[in-house]
N, C-alpha and C positions, 0 to 999 in steps of 0.2 A: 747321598745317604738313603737314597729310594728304597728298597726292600731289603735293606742290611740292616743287621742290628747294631743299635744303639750303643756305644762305650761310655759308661757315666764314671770319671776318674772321680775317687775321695778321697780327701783328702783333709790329714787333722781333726776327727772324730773319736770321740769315747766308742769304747767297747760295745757301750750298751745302745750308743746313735748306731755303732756301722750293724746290728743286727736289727732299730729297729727299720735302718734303711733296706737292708735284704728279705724283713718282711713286707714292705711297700712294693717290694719288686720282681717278689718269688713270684707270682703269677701272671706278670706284664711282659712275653718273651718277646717284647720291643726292647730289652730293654738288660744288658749285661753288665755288672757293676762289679767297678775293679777298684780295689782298695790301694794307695798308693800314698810313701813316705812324702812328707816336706822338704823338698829339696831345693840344691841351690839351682842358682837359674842356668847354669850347662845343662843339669843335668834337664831341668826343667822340660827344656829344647827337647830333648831326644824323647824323653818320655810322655810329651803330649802330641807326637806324631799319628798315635792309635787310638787318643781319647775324642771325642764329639761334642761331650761337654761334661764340665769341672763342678763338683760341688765340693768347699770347704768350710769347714769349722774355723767361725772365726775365735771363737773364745773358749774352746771344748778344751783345750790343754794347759792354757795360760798363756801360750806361745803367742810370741807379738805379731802376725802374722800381715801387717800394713805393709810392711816392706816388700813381702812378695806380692801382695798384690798389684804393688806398683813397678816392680820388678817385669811382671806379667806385661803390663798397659806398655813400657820401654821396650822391651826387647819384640814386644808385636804379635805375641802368642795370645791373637782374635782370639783361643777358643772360648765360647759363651760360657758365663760361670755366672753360680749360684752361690753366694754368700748362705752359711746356715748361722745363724746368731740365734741366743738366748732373747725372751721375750722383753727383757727389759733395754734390750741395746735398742733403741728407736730412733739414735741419732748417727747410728753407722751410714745410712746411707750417702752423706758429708763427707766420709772420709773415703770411701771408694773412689778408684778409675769408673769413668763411663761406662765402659763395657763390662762391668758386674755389679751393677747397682741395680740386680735383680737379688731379693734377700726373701729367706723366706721363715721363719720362726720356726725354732725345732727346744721340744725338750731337753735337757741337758741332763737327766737323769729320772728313772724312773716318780722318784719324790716329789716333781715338778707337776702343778697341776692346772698352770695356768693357761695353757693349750695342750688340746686333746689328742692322741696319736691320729685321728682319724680327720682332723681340722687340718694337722700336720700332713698327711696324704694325700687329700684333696689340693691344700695350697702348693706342696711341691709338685703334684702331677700338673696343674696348671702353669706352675711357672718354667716346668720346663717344655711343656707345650708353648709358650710364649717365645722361649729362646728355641727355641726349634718347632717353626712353624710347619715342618713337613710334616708331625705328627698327627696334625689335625687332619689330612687332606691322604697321605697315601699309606698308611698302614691301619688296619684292621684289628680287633680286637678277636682272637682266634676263639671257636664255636666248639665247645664242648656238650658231646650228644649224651645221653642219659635217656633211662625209663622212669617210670615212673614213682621209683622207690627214693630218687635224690631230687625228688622236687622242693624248693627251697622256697617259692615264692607265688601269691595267686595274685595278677594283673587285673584290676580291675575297670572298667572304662563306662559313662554313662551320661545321661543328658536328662530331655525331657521326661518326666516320671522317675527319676533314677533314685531320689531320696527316698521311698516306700519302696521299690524294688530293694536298694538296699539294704533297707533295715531286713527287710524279710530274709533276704541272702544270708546276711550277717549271724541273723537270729537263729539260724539253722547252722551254725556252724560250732564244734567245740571250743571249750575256753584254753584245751591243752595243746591245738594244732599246731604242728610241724612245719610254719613256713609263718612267714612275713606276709601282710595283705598290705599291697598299695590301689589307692584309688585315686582316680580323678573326674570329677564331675562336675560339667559345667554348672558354675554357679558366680556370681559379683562376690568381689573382695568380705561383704559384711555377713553372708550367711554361712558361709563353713563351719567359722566355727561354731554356732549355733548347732549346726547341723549337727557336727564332731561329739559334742556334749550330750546330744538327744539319742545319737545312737550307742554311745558311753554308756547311759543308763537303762538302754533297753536291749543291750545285747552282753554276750558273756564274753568279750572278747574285750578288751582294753583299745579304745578308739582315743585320736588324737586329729589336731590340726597338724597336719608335718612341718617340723622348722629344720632350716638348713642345717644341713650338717648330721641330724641326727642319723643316727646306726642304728639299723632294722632289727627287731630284733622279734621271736620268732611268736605266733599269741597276737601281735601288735597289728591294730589298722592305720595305715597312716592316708587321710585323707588332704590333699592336695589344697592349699591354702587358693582362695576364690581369684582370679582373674591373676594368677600366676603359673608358670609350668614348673610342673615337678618332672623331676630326672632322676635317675639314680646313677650310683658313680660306685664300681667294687673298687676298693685300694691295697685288699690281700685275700688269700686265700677262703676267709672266714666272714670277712664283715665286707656290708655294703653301706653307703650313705647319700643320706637324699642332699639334692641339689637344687633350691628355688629360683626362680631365675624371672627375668621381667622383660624379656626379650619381646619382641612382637609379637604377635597371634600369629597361629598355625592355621590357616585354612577359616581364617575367623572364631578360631576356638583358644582361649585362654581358662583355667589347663586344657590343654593337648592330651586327648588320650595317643595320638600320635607320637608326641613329642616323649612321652611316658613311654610307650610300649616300644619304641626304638631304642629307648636307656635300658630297658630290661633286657630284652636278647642282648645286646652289648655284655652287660655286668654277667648274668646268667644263662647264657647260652639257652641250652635245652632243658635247664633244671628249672624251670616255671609254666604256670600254667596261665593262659588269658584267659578275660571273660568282657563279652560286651553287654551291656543292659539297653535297656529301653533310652531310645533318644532320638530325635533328629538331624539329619545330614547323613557323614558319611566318615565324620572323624574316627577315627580308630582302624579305618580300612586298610591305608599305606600300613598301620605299625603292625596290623595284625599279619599285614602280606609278609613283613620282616621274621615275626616270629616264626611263621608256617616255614619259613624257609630253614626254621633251628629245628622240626618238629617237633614243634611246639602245641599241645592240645589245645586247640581255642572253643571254647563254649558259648554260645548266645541266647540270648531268650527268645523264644518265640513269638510269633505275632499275637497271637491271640492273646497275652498277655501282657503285653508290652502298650505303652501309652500311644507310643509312634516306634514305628518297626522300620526306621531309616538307617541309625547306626549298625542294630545287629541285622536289619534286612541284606542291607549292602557285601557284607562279609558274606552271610549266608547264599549272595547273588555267584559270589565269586570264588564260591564253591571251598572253601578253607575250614568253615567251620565244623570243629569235629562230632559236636554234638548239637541242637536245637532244642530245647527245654523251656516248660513254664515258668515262671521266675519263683513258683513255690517247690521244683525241684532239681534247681541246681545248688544248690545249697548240700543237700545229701550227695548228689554227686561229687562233689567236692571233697568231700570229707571219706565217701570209698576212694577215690583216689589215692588219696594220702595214707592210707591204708590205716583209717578211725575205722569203728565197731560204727553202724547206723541203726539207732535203734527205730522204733515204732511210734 
């Protein structure tokens, strides 16, 4: 399956599933999805010689659809399948063969509001990362280059001093801006949000603690919840969504501006901007060497401004960063970028 694309057969889905499935997937060219009838099991045979792997509706029609499944498990047609059930089926996974007792909860019609499409995207792209472990390991997420007129998103990354650096960033920037701000800054589990709130009320910009799942949206800061990595994960053309995770330290840093700025170029290519602040060590090095590689603008503060000039030192060592600024004017910089009015 190494550098070829994906055949995801469907199968037994409403109108309104198989399109919000092709918008899950219009943007993932791993990834070709071919809509196909319930058939019997000859037919079965010949028609899952080109597919990779199966997702079906188990209750989108009414249709009783156990028999095939078991139909599948007997006649020996491995291929990995994806059960989609409505959120209340919680005892399907009982009545499956083995080799599809991977399920994954899908709305069954627009009116349904008990899982979100974007909760839905995240859990299927994972479980079919699960059934097809190749995807984690040899296919790539392709890098779309842009200027600076489709920048989508400002990366943020910081440590030692970074709380009063930030606020002042922050504070200089419009309440109308044209992108998403994500940050991560080392800090223990009990101050963020603390911190989320304090800068809530002293900046024009709508701050939060980021919780999983949420969808970026564009105004919004999403500040990386304390001794956890934030990630981001795009699931369609339009929306992105955070991902928290508890994974081990990065380099001894829980959040990971590393672990962050690697999810960014992944989801946004070239449409975002980094920025390192004031901190100690060296985190944010690797993610930043990742972005420079999408040409990606990365900004730093300067020394003389900065508490300890080891984070943005170290970038600045290794010659990436595109600008060097006091931490009272990248802020304005920011904001010409994205092509705001700077006023006086």
């Amino acid at each position: 399956m190494k550098n070829k694309m994906i055949h995801v057969g469907v199968v037994n889905v409403t109108k309104w599933q198989m399109k919000i499935l092709h918008e899950v997937f219009c943007v993932d060219h791993r990834f070709c999805v071919i809509e196909q009838p319930l058939l019997g099991i000859q037919t079965l045979e010949a028609e899952s010689k080109d597919i990779d792997v199966r997702l079906i509706g188990f209750d989108s029609s009414g249709t009783d659809n156990h028999n095939v499944f078991l139909n599948y498990h007997k006649q020996g047609l491995e291929i990995p399948t994806i059960a989609l059930t409505s959120v209340t089926q919680n005892n399907i996974n009982c009545e499956l063969p083995k080799h599809i007792r991977n399920r994954v909860s899908m709305p069954s019609n627009p009116s349904v509001r008990s899982i979100s499409i974007p909760q839905f995207a995240i859990a299927l792209l994972n479980a079919l990362e699960h059934s097809l472990p190749i995807l984690k390991s040899n296919v790539s997420t392709p890098v779309i280059k842009c200027g600076l007129e489709s920048i989508e998103l400002i990366a943020i990354g910081a440590s030692t001093g970074g709380p009063k650096a930030l606020q002042l960033l922050l504070q200089a920037l419009p309440k109308n801006i044209q992108a998403a701000i994500v940050v991560a800054q080392h800090m223990s589990r009990d101050f963020t949000s603390p911190l989320a709130r304090q800068l809530n009320q002293k900046c024009e910009l709508e701050v939060s603690e980021a919780k999983h799942m949420d969808v970026l949206k564009n105004g919004h800061v999403y500040l990386a919840p304390g001794d956890r990595h934030m990630r981001l994960r795009r699931f369609n053309s339009h929306d992105v969504c955070v991902e928290i995770g508890d994974d081990s330290p990065i380099n001894f840093c829980r959040p990971s501006v590393d672990a962050l700025f690697a999810s960014v170029a992944a989801s946004y290519g070239a449409n975002c901007i980094g920025v390192v602040l004031t901190g100690m060590g060296i985190d944010g090095l690797e993610g930043s060497l990742v972005l420079s590689k999408n040409n990606v603008n990365i900004i730093v503060q300067d020394e003389s401004s900065s508490v300890v000039w080891g984070m943005p030192g170290s970038i600045a060592s290794a010659g990436i960063a595109t600008e060097i600024l006091p931490i009272n004017e990248i802020g304005a910089k920011l904001t010409a970028m994205l092509g705001h009015t700077v006023t006086a």
